[in-house]
VOPAGU-2260 file (C-alpha; in pm, 1 decimal, decimal comma):
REM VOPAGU-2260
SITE   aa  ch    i         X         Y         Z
SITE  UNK   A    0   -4657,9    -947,2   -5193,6
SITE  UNK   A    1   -4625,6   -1095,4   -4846,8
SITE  UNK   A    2   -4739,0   -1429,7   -4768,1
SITE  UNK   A    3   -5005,3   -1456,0   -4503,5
SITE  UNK   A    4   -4747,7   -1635,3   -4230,6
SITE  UNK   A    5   -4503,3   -1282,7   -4306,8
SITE  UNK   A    6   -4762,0   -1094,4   -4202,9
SITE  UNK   A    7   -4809,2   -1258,1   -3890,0
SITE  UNK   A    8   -4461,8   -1248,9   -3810,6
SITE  UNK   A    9   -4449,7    -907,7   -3900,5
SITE  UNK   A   10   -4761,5    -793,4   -3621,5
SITE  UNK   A   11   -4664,3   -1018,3   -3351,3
SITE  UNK   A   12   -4297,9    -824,4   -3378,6
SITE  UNK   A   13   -4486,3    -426,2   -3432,1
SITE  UNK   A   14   -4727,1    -572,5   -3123,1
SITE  UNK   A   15   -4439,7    -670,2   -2898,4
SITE  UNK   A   16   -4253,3    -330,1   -2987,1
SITE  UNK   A   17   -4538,6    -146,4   -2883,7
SITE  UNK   A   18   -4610,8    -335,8   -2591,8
SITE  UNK   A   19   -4181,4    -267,7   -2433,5
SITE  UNK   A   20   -4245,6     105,3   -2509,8
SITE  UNK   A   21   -4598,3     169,1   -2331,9
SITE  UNK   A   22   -4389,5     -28,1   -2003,7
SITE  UNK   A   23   -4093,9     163,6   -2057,1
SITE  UNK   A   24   -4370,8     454,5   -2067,9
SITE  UNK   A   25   -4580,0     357,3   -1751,4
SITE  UNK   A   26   -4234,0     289,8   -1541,4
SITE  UNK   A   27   -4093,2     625,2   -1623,1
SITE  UNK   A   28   -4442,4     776,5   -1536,1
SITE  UNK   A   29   -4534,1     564,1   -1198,5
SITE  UNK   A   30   -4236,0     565,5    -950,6
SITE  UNK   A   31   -4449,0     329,2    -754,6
SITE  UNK   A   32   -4495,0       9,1   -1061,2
SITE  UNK   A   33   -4294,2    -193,2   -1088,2
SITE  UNK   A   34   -4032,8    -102,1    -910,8
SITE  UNK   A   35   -3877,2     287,7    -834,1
SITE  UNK   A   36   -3788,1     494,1   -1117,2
SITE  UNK   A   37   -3517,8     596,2   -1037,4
SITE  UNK   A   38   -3153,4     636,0   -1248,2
SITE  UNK   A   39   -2935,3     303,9   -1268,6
SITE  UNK   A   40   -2815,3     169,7    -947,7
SITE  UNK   A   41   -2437,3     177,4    -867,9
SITE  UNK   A   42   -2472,1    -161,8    -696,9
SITE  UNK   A   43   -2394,6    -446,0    -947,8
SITE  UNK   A   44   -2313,3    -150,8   -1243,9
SITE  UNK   A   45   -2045,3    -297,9   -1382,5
SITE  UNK   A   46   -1718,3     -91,1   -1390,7
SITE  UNK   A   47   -1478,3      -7,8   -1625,7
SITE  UNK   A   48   -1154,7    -242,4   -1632,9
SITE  UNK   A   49    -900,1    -149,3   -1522,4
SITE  UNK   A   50    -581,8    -173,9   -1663,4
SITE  UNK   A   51    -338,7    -451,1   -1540,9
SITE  UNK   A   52      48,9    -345,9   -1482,0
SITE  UNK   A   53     347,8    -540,0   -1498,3
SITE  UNK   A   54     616,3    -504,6   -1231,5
SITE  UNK   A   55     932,4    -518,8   -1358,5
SITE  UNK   A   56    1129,4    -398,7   -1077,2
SITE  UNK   A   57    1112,3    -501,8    -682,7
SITE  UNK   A   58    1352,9    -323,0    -445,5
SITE  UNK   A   59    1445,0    -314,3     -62,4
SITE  UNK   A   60    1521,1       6,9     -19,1
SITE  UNK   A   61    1474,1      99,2     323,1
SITE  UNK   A   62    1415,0    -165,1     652,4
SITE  UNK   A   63    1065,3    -282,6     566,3
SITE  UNK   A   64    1015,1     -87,8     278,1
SITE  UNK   A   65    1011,4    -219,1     -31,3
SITE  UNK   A   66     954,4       5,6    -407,7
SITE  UNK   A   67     761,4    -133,8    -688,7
SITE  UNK   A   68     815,6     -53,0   -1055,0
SITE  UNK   A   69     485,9     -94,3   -1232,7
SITE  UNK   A   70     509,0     -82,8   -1636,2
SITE  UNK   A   71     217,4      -1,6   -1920,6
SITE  UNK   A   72     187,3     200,1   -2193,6
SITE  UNK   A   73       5,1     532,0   -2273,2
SITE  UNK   A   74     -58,2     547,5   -1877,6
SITE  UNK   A   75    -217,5     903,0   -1726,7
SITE  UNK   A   76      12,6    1155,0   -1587,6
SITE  UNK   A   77      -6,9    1274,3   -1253,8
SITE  UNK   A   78      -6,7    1569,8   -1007,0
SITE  UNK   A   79     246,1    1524,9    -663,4
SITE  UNK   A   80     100,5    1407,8    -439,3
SITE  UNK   A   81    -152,8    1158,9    -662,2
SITE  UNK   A   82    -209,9     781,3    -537,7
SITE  UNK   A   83    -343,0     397,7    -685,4
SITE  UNK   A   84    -566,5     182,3    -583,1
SITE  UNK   A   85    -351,9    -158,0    -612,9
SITE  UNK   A   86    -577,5    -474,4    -659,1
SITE  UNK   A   87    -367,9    -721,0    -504,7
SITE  UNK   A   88    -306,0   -1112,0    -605,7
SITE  UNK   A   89    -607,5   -1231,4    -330,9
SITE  UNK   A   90    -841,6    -971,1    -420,9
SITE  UNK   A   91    -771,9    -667,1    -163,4
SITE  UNK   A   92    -723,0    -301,9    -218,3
SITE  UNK   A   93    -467,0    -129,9    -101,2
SITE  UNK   A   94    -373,2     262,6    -202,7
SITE  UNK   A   95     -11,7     425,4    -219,7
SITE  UNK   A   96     128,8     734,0    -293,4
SITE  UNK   A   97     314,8     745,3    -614,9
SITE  UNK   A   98     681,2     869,1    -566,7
SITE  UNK   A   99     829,2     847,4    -921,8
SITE  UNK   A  100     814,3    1065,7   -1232,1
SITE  UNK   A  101     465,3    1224,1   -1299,2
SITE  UNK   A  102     554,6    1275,4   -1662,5
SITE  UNK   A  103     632,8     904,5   -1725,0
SITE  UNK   A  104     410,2     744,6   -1918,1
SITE  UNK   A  105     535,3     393,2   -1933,4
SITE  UNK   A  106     546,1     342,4   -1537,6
SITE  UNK   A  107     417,5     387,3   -1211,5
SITE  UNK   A  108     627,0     387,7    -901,9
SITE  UNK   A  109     481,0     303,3    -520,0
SITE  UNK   A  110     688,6     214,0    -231,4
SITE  UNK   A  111     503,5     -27,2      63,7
SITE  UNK   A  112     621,8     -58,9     441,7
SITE  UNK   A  113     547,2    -388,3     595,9
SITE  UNK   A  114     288,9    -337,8     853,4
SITE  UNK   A  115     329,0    -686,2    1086,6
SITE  UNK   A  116     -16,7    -616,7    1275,8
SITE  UNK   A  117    -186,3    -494,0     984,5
SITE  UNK   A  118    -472,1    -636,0     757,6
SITE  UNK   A  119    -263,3    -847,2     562,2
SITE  UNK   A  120    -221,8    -613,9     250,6
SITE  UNK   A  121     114,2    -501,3     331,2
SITE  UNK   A  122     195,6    -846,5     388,3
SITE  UNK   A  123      97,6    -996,7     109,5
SITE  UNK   A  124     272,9    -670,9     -78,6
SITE  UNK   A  125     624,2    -801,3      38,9
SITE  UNK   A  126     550,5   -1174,2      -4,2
SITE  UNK   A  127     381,2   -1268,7    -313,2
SITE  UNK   A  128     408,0    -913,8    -523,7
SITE  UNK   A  129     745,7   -1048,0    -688,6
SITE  UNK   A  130     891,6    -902,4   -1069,5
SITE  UNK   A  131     682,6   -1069,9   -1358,3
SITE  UNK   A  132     359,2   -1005,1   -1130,5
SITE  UNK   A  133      73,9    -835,1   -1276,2
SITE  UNK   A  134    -173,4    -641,7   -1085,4
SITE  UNK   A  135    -461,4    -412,9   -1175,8
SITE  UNK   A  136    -454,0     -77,4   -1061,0
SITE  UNK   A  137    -688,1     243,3   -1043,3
SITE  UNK   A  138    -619,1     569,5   -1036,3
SITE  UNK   A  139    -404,7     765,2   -1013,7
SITE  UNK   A  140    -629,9    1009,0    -791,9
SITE  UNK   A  141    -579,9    1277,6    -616,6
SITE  UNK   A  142    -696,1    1429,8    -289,7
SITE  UNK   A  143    -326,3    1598,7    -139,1
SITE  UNK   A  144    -254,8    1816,2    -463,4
SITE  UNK   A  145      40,0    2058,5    -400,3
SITE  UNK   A  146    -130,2    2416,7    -428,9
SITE  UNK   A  147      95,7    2759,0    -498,5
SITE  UNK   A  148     188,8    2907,7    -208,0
SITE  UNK   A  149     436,0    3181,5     -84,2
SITE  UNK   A  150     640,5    2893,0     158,3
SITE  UNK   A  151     597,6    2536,0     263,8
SITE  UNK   A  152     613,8    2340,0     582,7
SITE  UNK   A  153     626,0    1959,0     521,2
SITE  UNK   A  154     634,3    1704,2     771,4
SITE  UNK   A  155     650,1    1347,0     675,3
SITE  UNK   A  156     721,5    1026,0     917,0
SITE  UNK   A  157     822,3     727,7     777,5
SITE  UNK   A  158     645,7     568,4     462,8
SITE  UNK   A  159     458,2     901,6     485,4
SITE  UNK   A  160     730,3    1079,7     279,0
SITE  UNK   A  161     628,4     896,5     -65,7
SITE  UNK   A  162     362,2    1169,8    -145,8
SITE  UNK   A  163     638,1    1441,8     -45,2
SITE  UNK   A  164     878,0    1368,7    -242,9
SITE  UNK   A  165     741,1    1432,3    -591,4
SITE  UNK   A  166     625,3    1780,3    -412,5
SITE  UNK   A  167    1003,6    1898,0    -352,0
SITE  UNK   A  168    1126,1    1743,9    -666,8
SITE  UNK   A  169     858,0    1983,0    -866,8
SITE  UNK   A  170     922,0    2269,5    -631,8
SITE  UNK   A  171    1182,0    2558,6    -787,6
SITE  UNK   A  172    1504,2    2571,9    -634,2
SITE  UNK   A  173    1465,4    2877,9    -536,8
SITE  UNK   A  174    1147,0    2787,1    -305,6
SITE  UNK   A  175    1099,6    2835,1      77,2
SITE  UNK   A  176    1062,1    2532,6     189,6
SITE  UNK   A  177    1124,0    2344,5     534,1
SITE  UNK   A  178    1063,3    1954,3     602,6
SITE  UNK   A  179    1091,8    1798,2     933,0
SITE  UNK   A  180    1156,7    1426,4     822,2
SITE  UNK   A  181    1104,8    1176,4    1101,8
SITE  UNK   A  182    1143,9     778,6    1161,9
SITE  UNK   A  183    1233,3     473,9    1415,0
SITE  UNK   A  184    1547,6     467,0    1282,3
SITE  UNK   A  185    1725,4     612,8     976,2
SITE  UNK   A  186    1768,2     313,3     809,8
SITE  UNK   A  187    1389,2     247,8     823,5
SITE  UNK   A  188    1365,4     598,9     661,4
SITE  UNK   A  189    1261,6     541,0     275,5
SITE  UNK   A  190    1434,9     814,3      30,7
SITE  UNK   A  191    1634,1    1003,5     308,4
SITE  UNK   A  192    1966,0    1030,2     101,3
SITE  UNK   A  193    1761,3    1192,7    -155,9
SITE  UNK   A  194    1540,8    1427,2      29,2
SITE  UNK   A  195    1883,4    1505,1     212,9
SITE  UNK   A  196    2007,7    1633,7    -134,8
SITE  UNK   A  197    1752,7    1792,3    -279,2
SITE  UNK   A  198    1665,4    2041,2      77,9
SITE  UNK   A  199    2010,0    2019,7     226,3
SITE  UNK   A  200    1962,3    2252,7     539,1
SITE  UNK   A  201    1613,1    2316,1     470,8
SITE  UNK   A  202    1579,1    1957,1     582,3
SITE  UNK   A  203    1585,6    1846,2     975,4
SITE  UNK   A  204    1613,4    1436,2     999,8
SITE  UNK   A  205    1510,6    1307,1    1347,5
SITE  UNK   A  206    1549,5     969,5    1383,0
SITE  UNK   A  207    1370,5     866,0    1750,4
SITE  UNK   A  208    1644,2     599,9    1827,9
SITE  UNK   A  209    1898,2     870,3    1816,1
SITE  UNK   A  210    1711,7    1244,7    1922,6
SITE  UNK   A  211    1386,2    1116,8    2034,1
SITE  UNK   A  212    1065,0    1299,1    1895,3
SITE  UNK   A  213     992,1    1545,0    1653,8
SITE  UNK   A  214    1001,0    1911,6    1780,9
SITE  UNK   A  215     680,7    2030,1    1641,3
SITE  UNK   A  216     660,7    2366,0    1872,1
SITE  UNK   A  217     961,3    2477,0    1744,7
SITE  UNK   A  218     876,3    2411,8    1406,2
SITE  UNK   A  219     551,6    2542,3    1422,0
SITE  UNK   A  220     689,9    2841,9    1592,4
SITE  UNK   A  221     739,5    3076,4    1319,9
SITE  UNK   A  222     511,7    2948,4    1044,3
SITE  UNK   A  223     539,3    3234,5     759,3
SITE  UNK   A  224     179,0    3384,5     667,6
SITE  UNK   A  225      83,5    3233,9     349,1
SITE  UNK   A  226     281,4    2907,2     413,3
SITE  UNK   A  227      62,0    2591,1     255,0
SITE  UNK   A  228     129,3    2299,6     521,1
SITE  UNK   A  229     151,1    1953,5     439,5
SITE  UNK   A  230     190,6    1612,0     708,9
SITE  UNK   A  231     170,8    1245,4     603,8
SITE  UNK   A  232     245,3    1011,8     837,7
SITE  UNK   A  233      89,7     768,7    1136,9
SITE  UNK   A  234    -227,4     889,3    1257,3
SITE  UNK   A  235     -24,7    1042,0    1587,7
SITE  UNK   A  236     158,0    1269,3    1393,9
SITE  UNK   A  237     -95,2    1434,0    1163,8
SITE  UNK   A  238    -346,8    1472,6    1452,6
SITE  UNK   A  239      -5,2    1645,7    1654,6
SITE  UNK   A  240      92,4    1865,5    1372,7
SITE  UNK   A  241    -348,2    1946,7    1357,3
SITE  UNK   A  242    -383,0    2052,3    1688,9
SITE  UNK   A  243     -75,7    2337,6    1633,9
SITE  UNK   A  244    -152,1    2405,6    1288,6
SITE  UNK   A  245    -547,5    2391,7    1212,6
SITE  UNK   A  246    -516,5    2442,0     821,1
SITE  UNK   A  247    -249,3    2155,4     768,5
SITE  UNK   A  248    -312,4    1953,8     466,1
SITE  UNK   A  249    -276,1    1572,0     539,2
SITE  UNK   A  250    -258,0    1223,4     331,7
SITE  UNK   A  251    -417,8     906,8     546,1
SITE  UNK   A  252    -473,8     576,6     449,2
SITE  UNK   A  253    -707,4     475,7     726,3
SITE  UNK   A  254   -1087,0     567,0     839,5
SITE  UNK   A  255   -1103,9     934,3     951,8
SITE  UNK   A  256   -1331,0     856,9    1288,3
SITE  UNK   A  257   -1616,5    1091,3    1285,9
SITE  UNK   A  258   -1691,5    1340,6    1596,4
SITE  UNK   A  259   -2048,3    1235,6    1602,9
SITE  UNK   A  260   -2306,9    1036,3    1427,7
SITE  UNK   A  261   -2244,5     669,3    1585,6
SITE  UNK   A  262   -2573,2     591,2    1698,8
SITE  UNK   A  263   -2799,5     343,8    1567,6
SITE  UNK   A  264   -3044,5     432,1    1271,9
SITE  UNK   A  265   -3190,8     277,5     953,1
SITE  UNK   A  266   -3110,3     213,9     602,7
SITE  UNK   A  267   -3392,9     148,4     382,7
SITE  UNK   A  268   -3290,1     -50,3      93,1
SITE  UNK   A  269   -3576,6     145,2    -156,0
SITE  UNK   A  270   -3524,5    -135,2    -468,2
SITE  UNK   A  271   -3533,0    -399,3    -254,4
SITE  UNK   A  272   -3856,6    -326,2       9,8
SITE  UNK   A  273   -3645,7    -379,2     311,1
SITE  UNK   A  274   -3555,4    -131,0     593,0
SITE  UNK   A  275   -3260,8    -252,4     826,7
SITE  UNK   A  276   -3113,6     -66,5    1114,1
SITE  UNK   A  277   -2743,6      12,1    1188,6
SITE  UNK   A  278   -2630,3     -48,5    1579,2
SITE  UNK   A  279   -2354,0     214,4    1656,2
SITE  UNK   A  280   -2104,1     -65,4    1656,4
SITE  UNK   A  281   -2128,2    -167,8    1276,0
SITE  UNK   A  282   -2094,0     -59,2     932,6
SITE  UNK   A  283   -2444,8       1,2     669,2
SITE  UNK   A  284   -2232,5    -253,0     465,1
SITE  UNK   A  285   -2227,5    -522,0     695,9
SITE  UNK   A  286   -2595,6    -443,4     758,8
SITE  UNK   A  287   -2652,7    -431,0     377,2
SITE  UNK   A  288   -2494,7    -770,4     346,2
SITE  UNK   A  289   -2634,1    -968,9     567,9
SITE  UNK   A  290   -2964,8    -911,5     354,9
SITE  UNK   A  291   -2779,0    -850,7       5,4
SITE  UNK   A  292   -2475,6   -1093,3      61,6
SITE  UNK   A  293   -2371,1    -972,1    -334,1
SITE  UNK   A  294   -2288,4    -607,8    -239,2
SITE  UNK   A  295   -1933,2    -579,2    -368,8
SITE  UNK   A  296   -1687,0    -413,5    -153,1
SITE  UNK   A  297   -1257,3    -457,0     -49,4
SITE  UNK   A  298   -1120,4    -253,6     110,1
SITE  UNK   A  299   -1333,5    -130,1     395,4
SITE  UNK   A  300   -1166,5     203,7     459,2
SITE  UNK   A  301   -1319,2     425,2     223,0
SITE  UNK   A  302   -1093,1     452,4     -32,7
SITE  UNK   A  303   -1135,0     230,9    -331,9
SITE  UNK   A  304   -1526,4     331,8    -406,8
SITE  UNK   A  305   -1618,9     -34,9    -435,5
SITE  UNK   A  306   -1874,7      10,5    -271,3
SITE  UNK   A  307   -2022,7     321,7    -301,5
SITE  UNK   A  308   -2432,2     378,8    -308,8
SITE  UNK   A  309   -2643,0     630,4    -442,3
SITE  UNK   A  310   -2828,6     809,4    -158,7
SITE  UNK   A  311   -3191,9     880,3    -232,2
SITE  UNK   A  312   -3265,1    1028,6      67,6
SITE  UNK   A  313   -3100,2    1153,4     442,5
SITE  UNK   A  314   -2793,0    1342,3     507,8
SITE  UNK   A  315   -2473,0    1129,8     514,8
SITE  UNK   A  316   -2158,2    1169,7     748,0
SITE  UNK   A  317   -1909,5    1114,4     539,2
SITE  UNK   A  318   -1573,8     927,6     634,8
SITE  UNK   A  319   -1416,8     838,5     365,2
SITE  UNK   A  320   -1074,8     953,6     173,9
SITE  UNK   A  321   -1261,6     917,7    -243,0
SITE  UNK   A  322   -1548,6    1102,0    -362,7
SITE  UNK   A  323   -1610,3    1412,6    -462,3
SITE  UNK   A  324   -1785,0    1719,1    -321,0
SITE  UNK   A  325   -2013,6    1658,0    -612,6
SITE  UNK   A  326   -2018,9    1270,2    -615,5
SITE  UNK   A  327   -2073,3    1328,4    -216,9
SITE  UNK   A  328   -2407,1    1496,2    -292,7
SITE  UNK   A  329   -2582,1    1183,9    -419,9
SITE  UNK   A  330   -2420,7     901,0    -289,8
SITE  UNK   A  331   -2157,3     719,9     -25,6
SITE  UNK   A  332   -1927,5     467,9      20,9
SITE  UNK   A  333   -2154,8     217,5     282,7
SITE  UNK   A  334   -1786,2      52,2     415,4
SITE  UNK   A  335   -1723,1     391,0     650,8
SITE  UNK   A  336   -2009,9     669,0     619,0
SITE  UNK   A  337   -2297,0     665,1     856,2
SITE  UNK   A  338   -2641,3     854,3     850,0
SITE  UNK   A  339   -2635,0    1217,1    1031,3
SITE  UNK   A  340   -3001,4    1208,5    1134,6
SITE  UNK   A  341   -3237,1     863,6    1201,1
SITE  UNK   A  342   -3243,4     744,2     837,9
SITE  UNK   A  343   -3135,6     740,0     533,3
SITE  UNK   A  344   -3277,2     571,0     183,4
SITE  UNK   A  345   -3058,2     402,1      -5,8
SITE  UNK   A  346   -3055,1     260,1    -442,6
SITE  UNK   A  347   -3039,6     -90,1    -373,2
């Protein structure tokens, strides 16, 4: 039979389980006490690890362009045209196009041009990234998939060819295909020997030190109906090959800049009580963090989903280069999206 002091023990505990599940009753049922009830917040949800990679192989193999061999086991396969988030050695994020063999599970294989004036990721890429260092990566994802089509028109400038490549390595030989292939200089030109071998004639190489500038009239000409187009290069040449081919599919590693939506408006932060408001001339993340310094976030362009937000209420413009239609519908990444109207509510 219990003892008297068991018994005690025994109604404190069924009291206190009682008294969690009429809160965890009233919460659900008041959105108003204590606090929103709404789903988990993606700020401060912790996120899966990631795995870390080993490079095992560094290599020069164009002027400024150096290829990394990244090794694991049991890693996903990929689609051409797929890219990882690297984590680099100080913290950043930095994505690349993976150029090696999709099927390979034991490796990953990204190629990096050093961009002097840049943000320091390239940098640090070509510097400290050495063999025996191990970084965490994400991915691979992909947002430039290589659909069926009749023909293809590729046209890739520089460091823009990595996501190509795997593309005309999958494609049959017997595929109508043309890439325009363009650079400084040839020897800045990463996998040119290769592409050279693999299209032969269906490949024109312009090298501006030595014919100038891309002819993009006459290769958008006589564009076959049904032809899938596909551009990755500096921001010049994708917006060039857009104006005289609308439908062109394009890579970019860099904010898309939005045709409208830069005026000021406010972010109400619905967890927190507070509603700030965003001049034109900075980002709802820097306005988010200068009253929730916490708010995790890298890279700043919209493409590693650090810091993405769900959005309770408002219409976003979104900017960035990650999410989802359907992850679009609820939330946004704060680093490069803006409201489209005079607010928005936010889950922090």
């Amino acid at each position: 039979m219990p003892t008297p002091k068991l018994r005690t023990v025994a109604l404190v505990a069924g009291a206190a389980l009682l008294a969690r599940r009429a809160l965890r009753r009233r919460i659900q049922a008041s959105p108003l006490w204590p606090v929103p009830a709404l789903d988990e917040p993606v700020s401060g949800r912790p996120r899966t690890r990631a795995p870390r990679l080993l490079v095992t192989a560094r290599e020069e193999i164009a002027d400024g362009v150096v290829q990394l061999r990244l090794e694991g086991h049991g890693l996903p396969r990929w689609e051409p045209g797929a890219h990882l988030d690297l984590v680099l050695p100080s913290g950043l994020v930095r994505q690349y196009s993976l150029c090696g063999d999709p099927e390979d599970t034991s490796s990953y294989t990204v190629a990096a041009r050093l961009v002097p004036d840049g943000r320091g990721g390239s940098r640090e890429v070509h510097e400290q990234v050495q063999e025996g260092t191990e970084l965490e990566v994400r991915g691979p994802r992909n947002r430039f998939p290589l659909v069926a089509a009749e023909s293809y028109v590729f046209v890739a400038g520089g460091i823009g060819i990595t996501p190509i490549l795997p593309m005309l390595r999958a494609l049959p030989e017997d595929s109508a295909w043309r890439l325009l292939y363009g650079g400084r200089t040839r020897a800045s030109m990463p996998f040119l020997e290769e592409v050279v071998k693999i299209g032969g004639d269906r490949v024109t190489v312009v090298a501006e030190d030595e014919e100038g500038l891309p002819d993009l009239d006459a290769l958008f000409a006589e564009v076959p109906e049904g032809a899938a187009v596909y551009c990755c290069g500096p921001e010049g040449l994708m917006a060039a090959v857009a104006e005289r081919f609308p439908g062109v599919r394009t890579e970019r590693f860099a904010p898309r800049t939005g045709a409208g939506g830069d005026g000021a408006f406010e972010v109400e932060l619905r967890r927190s009580g507070v509603t700030l408001t965003v001049p034109a001339d900075r980002s709802v993340l820097a306005a988010v963090r200068d009253e929730l310094p916490d708010t995790a976030y890298s890279c700043e362009q919209g493409f590693c989903g650090t810091c993405q937000q769900r959005v309770v209420e408002g219409e976003v413009d979104h900017r960035d280069e990650l999410l989802t239609d359907a992850e679009r519908d609820d939330s946004m990444l704060i680093c490069v999206s803006r409201a489209r109207g005079e607010r928005i509510v936010l889950d922090m």
